[in-house]
C-alpha positions in Angstrom: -2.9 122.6 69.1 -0.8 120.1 68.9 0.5 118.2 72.1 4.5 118.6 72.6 6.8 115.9 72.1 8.4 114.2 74.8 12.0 112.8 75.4 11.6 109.4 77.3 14.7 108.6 79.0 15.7 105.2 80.6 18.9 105.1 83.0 20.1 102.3 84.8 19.6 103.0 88.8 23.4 103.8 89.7 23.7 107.4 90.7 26.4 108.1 88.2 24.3 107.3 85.2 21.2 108.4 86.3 22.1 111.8 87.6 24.1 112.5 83.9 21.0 111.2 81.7 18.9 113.5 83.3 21.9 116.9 82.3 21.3 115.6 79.1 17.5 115.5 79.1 17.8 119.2 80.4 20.1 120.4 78.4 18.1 119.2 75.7 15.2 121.3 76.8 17.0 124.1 77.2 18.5 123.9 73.8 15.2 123.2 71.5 13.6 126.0 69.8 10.2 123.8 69.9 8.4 123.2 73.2 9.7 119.4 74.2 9.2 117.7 77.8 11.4 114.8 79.3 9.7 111.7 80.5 12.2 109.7 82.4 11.6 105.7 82.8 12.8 105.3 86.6 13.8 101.2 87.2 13.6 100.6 90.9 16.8 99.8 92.8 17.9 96.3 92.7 20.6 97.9 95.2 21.4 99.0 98.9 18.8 101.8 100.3 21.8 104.4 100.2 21.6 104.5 96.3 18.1 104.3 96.3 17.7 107.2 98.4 20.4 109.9 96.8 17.9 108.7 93.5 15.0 109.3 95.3 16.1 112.9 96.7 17.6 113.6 93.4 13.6 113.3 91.6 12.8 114.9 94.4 14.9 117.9 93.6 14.0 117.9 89.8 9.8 117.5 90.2 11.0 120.7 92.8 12.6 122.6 89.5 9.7 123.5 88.1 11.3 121.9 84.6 9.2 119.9 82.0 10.4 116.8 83.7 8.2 114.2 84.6 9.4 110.7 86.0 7.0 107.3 85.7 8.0 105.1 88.1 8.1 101.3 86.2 6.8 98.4 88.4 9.3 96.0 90.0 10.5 92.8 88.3 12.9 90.3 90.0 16.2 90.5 89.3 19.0 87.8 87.9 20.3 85.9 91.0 23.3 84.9 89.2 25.7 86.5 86.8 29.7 87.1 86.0 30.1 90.6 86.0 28.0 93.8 86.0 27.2 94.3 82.7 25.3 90.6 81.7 23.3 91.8 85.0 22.1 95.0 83.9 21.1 93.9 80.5 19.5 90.7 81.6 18.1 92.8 84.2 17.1 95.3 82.0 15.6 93.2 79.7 12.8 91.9 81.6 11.9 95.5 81.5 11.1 95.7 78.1 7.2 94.4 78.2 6.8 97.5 80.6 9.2 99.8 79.1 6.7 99.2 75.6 3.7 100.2 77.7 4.8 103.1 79.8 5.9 104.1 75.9 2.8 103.3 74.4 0.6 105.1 77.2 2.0 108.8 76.5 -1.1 110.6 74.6 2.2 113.1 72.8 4.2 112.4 70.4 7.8 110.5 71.4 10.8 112.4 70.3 13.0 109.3 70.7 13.7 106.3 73.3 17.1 106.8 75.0 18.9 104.5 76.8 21.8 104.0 78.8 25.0 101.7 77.6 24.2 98.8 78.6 20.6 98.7 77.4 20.0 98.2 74.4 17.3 95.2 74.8 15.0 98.1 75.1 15.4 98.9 71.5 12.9 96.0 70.7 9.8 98.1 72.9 11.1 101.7 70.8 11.1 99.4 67.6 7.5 98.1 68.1 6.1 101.1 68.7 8.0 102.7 65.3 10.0 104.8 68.3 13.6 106.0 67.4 15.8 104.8 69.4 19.7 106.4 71.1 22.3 104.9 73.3 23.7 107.0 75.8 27.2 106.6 76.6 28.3 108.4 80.0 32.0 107.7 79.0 34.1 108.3 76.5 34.0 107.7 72.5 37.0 105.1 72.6 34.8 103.2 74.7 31.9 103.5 72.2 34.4 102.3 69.5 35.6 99.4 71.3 31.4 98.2 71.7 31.4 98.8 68.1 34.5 96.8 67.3 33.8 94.2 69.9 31.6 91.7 67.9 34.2 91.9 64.2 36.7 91.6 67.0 35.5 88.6 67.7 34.8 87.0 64.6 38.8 88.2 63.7 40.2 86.0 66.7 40.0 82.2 67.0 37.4 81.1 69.6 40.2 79.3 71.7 42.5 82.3 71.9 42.1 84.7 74.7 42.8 88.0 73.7 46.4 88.3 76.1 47.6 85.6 74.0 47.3 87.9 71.2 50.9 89.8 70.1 50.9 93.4 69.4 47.3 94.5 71.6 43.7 94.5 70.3 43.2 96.6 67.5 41.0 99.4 68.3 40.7 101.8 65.1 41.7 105.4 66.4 43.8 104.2 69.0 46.9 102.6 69.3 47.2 98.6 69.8 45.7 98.4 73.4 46.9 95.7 75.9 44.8 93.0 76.4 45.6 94.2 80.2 43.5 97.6 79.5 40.4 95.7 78.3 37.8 96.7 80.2 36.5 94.6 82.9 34.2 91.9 81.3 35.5 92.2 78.2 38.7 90.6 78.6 37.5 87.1 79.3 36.1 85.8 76.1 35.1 82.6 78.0 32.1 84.4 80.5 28.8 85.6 79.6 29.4 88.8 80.7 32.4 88.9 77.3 28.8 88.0 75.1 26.6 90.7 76.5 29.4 93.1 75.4 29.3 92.0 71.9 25.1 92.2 72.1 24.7 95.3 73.3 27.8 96.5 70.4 26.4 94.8 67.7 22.9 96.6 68.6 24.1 100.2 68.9 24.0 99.6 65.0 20.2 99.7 65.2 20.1 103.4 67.0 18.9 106.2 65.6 22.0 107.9 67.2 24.2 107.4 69.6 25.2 110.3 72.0 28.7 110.0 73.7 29.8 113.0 76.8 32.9 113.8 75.1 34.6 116.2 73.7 35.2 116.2 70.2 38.2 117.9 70.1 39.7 115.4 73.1 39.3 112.6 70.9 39.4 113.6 67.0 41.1 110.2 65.9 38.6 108.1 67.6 35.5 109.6 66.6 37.0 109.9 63.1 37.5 106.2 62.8 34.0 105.7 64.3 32.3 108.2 61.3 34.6 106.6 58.4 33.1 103.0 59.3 36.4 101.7 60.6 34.7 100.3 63.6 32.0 98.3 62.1 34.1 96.5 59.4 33.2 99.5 56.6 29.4 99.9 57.2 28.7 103.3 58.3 27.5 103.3 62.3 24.7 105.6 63.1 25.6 109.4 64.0 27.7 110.4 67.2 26.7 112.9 69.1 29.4 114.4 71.0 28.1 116.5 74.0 30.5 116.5 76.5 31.5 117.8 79.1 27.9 116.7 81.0 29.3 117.8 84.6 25.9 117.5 86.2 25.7 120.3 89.3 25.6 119.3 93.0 24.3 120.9 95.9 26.8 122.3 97.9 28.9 120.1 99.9 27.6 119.7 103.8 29.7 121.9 106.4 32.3 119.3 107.0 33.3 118.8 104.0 33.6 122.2 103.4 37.2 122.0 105.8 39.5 120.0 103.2 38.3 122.9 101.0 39.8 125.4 103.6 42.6 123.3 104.1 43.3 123.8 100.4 43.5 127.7 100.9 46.4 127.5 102.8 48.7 125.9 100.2 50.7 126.8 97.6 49.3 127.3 93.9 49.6 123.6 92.1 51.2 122.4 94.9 49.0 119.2 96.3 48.6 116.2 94.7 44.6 115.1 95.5 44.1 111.1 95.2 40.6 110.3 95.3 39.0 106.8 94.3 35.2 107.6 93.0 31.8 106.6 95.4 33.2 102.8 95.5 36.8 103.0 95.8 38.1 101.9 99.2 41.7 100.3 100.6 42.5 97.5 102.9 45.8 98.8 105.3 48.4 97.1 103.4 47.5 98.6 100.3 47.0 101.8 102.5 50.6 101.4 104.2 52.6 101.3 100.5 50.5 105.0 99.5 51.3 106.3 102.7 55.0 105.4 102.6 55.1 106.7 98.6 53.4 110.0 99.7 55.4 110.4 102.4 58.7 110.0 100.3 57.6 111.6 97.4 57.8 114.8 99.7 54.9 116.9 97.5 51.8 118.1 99.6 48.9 115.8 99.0 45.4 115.6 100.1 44.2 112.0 100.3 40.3 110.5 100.3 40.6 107.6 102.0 37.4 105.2 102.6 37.9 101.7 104.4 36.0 98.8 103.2 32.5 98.4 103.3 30.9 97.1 106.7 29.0 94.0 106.5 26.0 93.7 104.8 26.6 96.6 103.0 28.7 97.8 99.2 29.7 101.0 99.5 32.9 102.5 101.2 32.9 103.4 105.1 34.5 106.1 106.3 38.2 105.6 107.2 39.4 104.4 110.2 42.9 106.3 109.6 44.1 104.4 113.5 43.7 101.5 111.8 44.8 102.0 108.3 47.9 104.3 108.3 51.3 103.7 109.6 51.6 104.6 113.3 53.6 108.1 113.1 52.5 109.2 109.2 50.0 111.6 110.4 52.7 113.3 112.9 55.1 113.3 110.2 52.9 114.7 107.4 51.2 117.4 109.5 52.9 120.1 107.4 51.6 119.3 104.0 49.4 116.8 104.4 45.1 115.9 105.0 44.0 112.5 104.9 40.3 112.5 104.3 38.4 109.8 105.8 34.5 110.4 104.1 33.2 111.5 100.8 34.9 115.0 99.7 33.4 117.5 97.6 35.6 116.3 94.4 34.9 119.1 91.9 35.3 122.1 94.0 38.6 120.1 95.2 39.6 119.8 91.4 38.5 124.0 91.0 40.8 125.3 93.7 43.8 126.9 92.6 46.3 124.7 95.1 45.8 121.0 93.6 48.3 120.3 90.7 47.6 117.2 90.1 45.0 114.2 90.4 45.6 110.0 91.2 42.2 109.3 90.4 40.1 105.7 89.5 39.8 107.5 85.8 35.8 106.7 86.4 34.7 109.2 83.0 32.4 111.6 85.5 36.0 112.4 87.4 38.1 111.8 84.0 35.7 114.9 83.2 35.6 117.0 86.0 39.2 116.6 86.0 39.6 117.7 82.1 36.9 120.6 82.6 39.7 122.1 85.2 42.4 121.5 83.5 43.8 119.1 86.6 46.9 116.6 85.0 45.9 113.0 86.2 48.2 109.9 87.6 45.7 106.7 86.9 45.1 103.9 89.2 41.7 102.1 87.6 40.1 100.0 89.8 37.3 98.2 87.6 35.0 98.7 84.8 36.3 100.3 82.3 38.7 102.1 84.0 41.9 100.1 82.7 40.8 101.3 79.4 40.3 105.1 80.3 43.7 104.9 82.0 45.4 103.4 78.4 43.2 106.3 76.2 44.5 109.0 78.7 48.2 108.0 78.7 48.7 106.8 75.3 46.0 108.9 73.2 45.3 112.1 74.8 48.0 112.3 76.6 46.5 114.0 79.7 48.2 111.6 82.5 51.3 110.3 83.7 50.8 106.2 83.7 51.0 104.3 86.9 51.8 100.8 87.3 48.7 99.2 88.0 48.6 95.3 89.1 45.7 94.3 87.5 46.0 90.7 88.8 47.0 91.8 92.4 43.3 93.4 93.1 45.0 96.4 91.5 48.1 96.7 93.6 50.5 100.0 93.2 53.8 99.5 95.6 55.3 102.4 97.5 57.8 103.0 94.9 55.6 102.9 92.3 53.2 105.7 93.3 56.3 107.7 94.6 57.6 107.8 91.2 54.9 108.4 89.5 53.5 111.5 91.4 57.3 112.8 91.0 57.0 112.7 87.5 53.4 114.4 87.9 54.1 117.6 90.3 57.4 118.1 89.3 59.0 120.7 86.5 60.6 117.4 84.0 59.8 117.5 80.4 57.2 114.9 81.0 55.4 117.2 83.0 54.9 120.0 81.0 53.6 117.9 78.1 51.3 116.6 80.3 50.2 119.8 81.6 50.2 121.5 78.5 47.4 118.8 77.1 45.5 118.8 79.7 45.4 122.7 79.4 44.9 122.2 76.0 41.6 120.6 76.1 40.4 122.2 79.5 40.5 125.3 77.0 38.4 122.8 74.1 36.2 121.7 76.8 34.6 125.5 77.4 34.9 126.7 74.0 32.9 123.5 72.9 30.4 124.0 75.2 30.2 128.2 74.0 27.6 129.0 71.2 29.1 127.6 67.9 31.4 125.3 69.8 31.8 121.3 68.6 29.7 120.2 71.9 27.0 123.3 71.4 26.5 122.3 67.6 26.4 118.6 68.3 23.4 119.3 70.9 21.7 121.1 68.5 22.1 118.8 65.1 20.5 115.8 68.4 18.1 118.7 69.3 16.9 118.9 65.6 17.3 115.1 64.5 14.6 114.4 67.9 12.2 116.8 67.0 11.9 115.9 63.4 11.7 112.3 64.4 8.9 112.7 66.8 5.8 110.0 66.1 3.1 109.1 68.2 4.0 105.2 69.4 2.3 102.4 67.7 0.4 104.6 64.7 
């Protein structure tokens, strides 16, 4: 008998690409109509132990499942000790892993149904090569962001070397969208003068050499987009491998701990659509003047709001502490906003949050997981990015889908949003104005796409399957 092919998966470490490779690596089992296992690559943290232990307790839960999911543990390499942004570290980082990547690959006794790897690393497409592996890119956000990658090295050659890209009149030309601000770039890729701007281009111009690349989208949230990636509009005319869209992945969670559980009740007690939830991803924190001006907009925009609010990490530490609301709300807002307000000082269980019937709207860091959750609800969205490529989701969900009411966001003010700003803004969100309702009636729009995709026939179900089928036939034992 022949031995069943296996999936080998490598994420980056962060929990919010690791946990979402994995949904795809079981839907993906789920879905074939052969036998196939998942073999998932794990790279060990070059982070705080926090991260490294939700990882660990999330392999814990999965070798618990009882699914064909097996995880080898690579060995430990030492990491860049100097970079200018995220993404040159992870793929200079996770280039070093490529002798061992090639080995763990080339130990498996089954056949290998394909290499997939996360955004940002594609310099593991030279171990899937050697071994005559094929080779994906996994995208965990959306398919404008896989078609700015695509465009980003012709991009390049298009503008002078000595011209930064906000010099440039008119935005940056990103097929499928309209002209984008040089201010929405994402974070990285707006500096053409760091090496951070170059590992963009690299890992873009290599996401030509995958056998596919597989984006959590929707198809029917972004038609023009992934029509101008399929027609070569992208990639200067030359046809870019397939795109898989599989989206919504909305990986599950175990149920929120006991405290959390009270914001939830808090929730029961309010009006239908009537809150406004602001919540800022696992890394999004304030310092009290930035605090002060969302407390003073809340306060005067007089809608009911529920507000996550972390403080800044303590020493020696990255992520968020919980808040200490004494010290970073105005003296008397609690008192005053007893009757339709919660400030929440520690993590909140975000998707039930989104699910319950009272919350109308969402200011949210537009990270893609929440952009998602947000979608999958049907949850109308004010954005206030904060990094990565959030300024960029923020354009796409204003100006293309059309899903959010756009915030003024000062970029070069550590993101700054004044009082008046955010009062507006959630005005325009939770109230009945003409802007409103168009917003609402998108976001309901594709909430309904979102579950009909995902339904037997649906653009998401059919797109897993055609990536199902494309895996299997490509399976080859590595090296022969």
């Amino acid at each position: 008998m022949a031995a069943t092919p296996t999936i080998v998966l490598v994420p980056v470490w962060g929990i919010g690409h690791f946990v979402p490779m994995l949904e795809v690596g079981k839907r993906l089992l789920a879905r074939s109509a052969l036998p196939l296992t998942v073999t998932v690559l794990v790279m060990p943290l070059p982070a705080e132990a926090k991260r490294a232990s939700e990882i660990t307790e999330h392999i814990r839960q999965q070798e618990a499942s009882g699914l064909a999911i097996r995880f080898h543990h690579l060995p430990a390499v030492e990491p860049p000790t100097d970079h200018s942004g995220i993404e040159e570290y992870i793929s200079r980082y996770v280039q070093l892993y490529s002798p061992h990547v090639k080995a763990a690959v080339a130990g498996l006794t089954c056949p290998v149904a394909g290499v997939v790897v996360d955004i940002f690393c594609t310099a593991l497409f030279d171990a899937a090569h050697q071994l005559g592996v094929p080779a994906y890119v996994y995208l965990i956000t959306s398919a404008a962001m896989c078609a700015l990658l695509l465009r980003s090295p012709t991009l390049d050659e298009e503008v002078a070397v000595e011209v930064e890209f906000e010099q440039m009149e008119g935005g940056v030309d990103v097929p499928g969208l309209p002209p984008v601000p040089a201010s929405c770039l994402p974070t990285g890729l707006e500096n053409r003068k760091i090496p951070t701007y170059r590992w963009f281009l690299y890992n873009g111009r290599r996401y030509m050499e995958a056998a596919g690349i597989i984006v959590n989208t929707i198809a029917e949230a972004e038609p023009r987009v992934l029509a101008a990636i399929a027609d070569g509009r992208c990639t200067r005319g030359v046809p870019a491998p397939p795109v898989y869209s599989i989206g919504p992945v909305i990986p599950s969670t175990p149920p929120a701990e006991q405290q959390a559980q009270e914001c939830v009740r808090w929730l029961d007690s309010q009006p239908p659509s009537s809150v406004v939830f602001l919540c800022f991803g696992s890394g999004g924190c304030f310092t009290a003047p930035q605090a002060h001006e969302i407390a003073h907009g809340l306060d005067r925009s007089g809608h009911r709001f529920l507000w996550v609010l972390r403080g800044t990490p303590e020493p020696g530490t990255k992520l968020p502490s919980d808040g200490n609301l004494a010290e970073l709300l105005p003296a008397d807002f609690l008192a005053r906003t007893k009757d339709r307000g919660l400030v929440w000082p520690t993590k909140a269980p975000q998707k039930e949050i989104l699910a319950h019937a009272a919350v109308g709207g969402f200011v949210t860091h537009c990270g893609w997981n929440s952009v998602l959750e947000s979608l999958w609800h049907g949850v109308p969205m004010v954005p206030w990015p904060l990094g990565a490529e959030q300024h960029y989701n923020a354009f796409t969900l204003v100006a293309d889908m059309g899903v959010a009411v756009a915030l003024n966001v000062e970029r070069k003010r550590k993101n700054f949003v004044e009082a008046t700003e955010l009062e507006r803004a959630v005005k325009a969100l939770m109230c009945d104005g003409e802007t409103a309702r168009k917003v609402r009636d998108k976001v309901m729009e594709i909430k309904a796409a979102c579950r009909k995709a995902m339904e037997e026939g649906g653009s998401s179900n059919m797109s897993l399957q055609r990536l199902c089928d494309a895996l299997v036939e490509g399976a080859v034992h590595p090296g022969k």
